[in-house]
PDB file of N, CA, C and O in Angstrom:
ATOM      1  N   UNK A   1       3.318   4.580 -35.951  1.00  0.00           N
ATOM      2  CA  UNK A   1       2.995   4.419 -34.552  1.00  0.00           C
ATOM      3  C   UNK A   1       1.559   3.895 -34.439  1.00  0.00           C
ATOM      4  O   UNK A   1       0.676   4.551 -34.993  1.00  0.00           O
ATOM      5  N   UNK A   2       1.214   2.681 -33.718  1.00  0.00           N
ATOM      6  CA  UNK A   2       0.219   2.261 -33.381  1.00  0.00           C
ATOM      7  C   UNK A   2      -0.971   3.366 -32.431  1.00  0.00           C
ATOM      8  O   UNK A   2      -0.776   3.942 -31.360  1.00  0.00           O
ATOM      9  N   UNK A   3      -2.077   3.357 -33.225  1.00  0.00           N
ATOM     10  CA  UNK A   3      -2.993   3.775 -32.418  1.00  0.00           C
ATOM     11  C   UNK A   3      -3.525   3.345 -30.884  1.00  0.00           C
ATOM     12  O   UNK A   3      -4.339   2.427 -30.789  1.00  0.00           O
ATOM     13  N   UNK A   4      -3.107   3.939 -29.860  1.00  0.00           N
ATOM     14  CA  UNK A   4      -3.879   3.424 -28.548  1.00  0.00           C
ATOM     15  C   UNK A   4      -5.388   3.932 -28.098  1.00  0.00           C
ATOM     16  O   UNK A   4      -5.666   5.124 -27.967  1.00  0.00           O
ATOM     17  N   UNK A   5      -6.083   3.125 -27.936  1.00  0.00           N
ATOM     18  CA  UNK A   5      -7.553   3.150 -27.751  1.00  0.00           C
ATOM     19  C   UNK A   5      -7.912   3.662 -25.824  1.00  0.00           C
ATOM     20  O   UNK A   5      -7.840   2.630 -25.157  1.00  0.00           O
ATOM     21  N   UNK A   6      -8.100   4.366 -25.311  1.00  0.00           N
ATOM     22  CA  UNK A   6      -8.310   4.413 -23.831  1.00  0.00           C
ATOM     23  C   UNK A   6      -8.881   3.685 -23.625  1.00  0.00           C
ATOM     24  O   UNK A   6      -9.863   3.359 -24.292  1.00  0.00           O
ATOM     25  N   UNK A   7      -8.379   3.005 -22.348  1.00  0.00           N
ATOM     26  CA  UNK A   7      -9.180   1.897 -21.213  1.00  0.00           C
ATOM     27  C   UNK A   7      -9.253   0.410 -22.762  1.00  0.00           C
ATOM     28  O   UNK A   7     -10.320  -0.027 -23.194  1.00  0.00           O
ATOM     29  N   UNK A   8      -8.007   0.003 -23.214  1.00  0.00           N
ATOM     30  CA  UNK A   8      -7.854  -1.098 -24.008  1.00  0.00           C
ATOM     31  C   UNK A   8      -7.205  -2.123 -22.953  1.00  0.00           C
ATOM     32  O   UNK A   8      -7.358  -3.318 -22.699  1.00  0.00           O
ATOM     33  N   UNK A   9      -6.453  -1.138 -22.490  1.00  0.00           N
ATOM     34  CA  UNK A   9      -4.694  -1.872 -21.835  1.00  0.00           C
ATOM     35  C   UNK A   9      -4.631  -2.690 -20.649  1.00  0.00           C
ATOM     36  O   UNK A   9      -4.989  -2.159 -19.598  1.00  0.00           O
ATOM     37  N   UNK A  10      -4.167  -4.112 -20.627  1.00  0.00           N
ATOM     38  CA  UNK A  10      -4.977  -4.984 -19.552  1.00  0.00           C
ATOM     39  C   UNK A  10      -3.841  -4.339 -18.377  1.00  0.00           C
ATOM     40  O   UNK A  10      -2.690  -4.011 -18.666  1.00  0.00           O
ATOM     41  N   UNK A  11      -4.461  -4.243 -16.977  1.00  0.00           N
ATOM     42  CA  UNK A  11      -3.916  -3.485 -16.015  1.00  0.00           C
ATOM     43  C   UNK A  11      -3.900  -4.472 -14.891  1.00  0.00           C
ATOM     44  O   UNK A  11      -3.576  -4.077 -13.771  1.00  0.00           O
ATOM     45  N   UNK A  12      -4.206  -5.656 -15.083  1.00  0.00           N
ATOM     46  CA  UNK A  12      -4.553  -6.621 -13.644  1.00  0.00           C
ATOM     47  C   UNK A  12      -3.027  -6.534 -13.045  1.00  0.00           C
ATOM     48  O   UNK A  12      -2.869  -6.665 -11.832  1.00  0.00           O
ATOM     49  N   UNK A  13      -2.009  -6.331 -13.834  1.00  0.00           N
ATOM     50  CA  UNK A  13      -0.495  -6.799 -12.830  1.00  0.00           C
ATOM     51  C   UNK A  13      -0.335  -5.571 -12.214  1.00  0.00           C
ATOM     52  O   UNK A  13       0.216  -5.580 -11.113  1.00  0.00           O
ATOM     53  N   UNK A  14      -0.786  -4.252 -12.798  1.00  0.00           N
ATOM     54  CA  UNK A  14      -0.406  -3.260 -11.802  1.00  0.00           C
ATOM     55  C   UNK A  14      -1.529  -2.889 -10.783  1.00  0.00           C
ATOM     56  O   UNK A  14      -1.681  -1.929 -10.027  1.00  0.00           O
ATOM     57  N   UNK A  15      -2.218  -3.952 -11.033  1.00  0.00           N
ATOM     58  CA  UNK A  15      -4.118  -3.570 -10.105  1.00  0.00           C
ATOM     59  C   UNK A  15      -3.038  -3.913  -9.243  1.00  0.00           C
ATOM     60  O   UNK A  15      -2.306  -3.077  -8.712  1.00  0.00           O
ATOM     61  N   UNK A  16      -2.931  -5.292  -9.088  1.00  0.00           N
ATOM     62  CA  UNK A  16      -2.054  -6.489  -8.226  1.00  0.00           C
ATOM     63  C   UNK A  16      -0.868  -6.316  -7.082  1.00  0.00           C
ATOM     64  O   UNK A  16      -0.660  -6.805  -5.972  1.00  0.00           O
ATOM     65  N   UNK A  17      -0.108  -5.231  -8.058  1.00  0.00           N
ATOM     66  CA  UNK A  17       1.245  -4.503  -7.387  1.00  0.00           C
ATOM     67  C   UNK A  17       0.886  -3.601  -6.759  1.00  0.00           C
ATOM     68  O   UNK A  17       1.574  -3.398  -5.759  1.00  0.00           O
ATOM     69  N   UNK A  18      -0.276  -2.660  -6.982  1.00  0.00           N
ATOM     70  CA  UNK A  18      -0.962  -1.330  -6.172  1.00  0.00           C
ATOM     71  C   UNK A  18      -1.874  -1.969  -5.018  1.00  0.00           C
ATOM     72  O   UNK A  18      -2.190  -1.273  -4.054  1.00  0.00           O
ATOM     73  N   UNK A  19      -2.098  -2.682  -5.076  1.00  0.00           N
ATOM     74  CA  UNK A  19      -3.057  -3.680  -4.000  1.00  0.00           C
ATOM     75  C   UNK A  19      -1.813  -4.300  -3.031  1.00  0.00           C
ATOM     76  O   UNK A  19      -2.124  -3.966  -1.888  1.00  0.00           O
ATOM     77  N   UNK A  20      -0.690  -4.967  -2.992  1.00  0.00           N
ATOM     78  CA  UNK A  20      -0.229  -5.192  -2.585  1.00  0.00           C
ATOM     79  C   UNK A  20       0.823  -3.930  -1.980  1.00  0.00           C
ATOM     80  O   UNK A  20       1.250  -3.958  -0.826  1.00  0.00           O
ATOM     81  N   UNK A  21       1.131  -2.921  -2.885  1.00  0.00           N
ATOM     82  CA  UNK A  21       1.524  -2.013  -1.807  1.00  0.00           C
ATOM     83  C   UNK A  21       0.907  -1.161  -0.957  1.00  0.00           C
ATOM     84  O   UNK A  21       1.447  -0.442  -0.116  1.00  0.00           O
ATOM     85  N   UNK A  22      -0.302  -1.274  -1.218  1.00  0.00           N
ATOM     86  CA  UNK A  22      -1.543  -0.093  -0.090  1.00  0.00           C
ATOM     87  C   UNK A  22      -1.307  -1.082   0.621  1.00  0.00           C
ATOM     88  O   UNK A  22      -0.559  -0.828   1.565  1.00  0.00           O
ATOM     89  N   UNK A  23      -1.770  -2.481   0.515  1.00  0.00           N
ATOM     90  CA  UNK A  23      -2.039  -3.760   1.987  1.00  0.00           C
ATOM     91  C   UNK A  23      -0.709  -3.531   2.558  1.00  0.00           C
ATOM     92  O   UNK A  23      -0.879  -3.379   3.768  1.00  0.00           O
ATOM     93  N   UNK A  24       0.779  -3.414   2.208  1.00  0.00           N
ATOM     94  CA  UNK A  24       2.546  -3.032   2.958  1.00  0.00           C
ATOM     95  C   UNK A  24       2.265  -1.769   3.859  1.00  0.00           C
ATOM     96  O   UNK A  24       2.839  -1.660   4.942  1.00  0.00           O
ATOM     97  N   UNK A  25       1.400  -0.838   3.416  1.00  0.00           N
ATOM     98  CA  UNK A  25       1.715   0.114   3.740  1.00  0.00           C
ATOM     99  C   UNK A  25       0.767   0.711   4.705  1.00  0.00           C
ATOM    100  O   UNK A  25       0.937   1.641   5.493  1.00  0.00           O
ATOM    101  N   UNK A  26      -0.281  -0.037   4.470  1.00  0.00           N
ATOM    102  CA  UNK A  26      -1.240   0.181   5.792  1.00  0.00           C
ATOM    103  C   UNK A  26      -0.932  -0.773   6.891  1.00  0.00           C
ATOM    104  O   UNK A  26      -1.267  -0.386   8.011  1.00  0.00           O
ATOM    105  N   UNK A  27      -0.267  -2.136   6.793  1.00  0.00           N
ATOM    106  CA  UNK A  27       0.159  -2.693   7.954  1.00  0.00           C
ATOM    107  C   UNK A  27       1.021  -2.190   8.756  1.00  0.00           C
ATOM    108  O   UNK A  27       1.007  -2.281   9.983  1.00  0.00           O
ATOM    109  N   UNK A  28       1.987  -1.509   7.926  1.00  0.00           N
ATOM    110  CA  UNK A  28       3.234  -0.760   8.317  1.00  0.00           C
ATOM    111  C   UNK A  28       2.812   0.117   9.413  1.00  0.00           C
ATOM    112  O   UNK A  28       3.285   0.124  10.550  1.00  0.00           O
ATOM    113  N   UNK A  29       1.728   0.969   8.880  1.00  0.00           N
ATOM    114  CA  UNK A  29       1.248   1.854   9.601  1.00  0.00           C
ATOM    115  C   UNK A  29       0.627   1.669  10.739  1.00  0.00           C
ATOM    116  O   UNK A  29       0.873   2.478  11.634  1.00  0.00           O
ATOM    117  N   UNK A  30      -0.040   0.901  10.924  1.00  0.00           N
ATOM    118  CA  UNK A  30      -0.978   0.252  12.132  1.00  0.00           C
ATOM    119  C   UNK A  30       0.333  -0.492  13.092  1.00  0.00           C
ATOM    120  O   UNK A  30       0.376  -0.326  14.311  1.00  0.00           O
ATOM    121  N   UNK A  31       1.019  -1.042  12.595  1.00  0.00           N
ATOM    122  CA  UNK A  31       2.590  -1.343  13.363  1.00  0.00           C
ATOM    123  C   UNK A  31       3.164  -0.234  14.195  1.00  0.00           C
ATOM    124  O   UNK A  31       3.369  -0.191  15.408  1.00  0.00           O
ATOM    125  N   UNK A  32       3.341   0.512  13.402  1.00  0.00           N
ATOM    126  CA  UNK A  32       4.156   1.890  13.703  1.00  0.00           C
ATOM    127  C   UNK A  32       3.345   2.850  14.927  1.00  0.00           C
ATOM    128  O   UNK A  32       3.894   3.468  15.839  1.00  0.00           O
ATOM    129  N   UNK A  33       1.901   2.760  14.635  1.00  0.00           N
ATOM    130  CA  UNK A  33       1.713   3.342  15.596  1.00  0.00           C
ATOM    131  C   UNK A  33       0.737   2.313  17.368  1.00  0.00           C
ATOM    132  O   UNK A  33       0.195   2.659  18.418  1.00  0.00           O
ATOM    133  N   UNK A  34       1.044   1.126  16.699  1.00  0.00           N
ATOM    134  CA  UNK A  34       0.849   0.060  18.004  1.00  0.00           C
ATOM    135  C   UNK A  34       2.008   0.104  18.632  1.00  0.00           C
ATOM    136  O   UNK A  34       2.025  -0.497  19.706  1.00  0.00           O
ATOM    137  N   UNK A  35       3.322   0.806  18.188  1.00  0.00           N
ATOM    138  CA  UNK A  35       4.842   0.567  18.259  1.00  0.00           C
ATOM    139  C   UNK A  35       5.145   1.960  19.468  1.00  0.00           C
ATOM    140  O   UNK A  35       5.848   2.002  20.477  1.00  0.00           O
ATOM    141  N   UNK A  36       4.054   3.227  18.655  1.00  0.00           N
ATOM    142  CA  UNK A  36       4.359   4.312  19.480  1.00  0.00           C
ATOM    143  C   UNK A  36       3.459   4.249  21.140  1.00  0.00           C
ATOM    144  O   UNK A  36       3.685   4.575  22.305  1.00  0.00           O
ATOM    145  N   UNK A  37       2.511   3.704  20.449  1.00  0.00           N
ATOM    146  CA  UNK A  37       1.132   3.920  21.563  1.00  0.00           C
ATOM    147  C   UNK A  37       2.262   2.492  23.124  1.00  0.00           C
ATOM    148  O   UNK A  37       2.520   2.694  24.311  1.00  0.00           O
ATOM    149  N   UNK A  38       2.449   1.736  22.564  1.00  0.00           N
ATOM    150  CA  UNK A  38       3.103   0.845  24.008  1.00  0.00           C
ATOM    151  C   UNK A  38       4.989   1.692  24.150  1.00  0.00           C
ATOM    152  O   UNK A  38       5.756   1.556  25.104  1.00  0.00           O
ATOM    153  N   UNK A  39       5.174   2.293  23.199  1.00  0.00           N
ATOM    154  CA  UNK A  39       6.499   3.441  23.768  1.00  0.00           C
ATOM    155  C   UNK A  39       5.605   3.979  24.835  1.00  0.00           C
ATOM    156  O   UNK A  39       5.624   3.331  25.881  1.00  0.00           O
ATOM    157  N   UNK A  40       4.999   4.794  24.806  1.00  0.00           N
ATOM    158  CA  UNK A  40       4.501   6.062  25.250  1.00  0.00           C
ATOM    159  C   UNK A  40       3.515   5.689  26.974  1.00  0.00           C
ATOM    160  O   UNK A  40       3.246   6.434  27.916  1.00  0.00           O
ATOM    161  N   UNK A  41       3.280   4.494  26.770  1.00  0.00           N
ATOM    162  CA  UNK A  41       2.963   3.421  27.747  1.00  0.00           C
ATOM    163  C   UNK A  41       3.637   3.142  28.924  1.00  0.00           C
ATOM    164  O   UNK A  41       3.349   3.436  30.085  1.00  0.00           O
ATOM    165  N   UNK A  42       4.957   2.286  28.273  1.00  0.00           N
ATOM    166  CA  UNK A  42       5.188   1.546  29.199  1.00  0.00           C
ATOM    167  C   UNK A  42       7.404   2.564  29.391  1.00  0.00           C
ATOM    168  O   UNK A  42       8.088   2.170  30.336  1.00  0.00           O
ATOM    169  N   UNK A  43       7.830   3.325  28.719  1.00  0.00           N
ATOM    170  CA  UNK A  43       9.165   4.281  28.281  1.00  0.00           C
ATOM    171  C   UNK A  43       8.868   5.307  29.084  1.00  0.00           C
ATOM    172  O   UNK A  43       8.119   6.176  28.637  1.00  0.00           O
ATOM    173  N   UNK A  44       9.250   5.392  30.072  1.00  0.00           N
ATOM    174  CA  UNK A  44       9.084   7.151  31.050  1.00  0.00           C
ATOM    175  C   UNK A  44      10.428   7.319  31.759  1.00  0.00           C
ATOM    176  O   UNK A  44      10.641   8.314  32.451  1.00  0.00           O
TER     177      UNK A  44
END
């Protein structure tokens, strides 16, 4: 079994994929609640 060295292992594709799902998931969020705030508005 090959020795692994910490902090060797190139990580840019999962930097990439974790960057792109925080940016999904904070839009989502800011959606969701621009979505509730004009429910709560204009729904009586």
């Amino acid at each position: 079994m090959a020795e692994h060295e910490h902090g060797t292992m190139d990580i840019k594709t999962q930097e990439k994929t974790f960057a792109g799902f925080m940016s999904f998931v904070t839009k989502t969020t800011i959606i969701i609640l621009v979505l509730l705030v004009l429910m709560a508005i204009f729904i009586r």
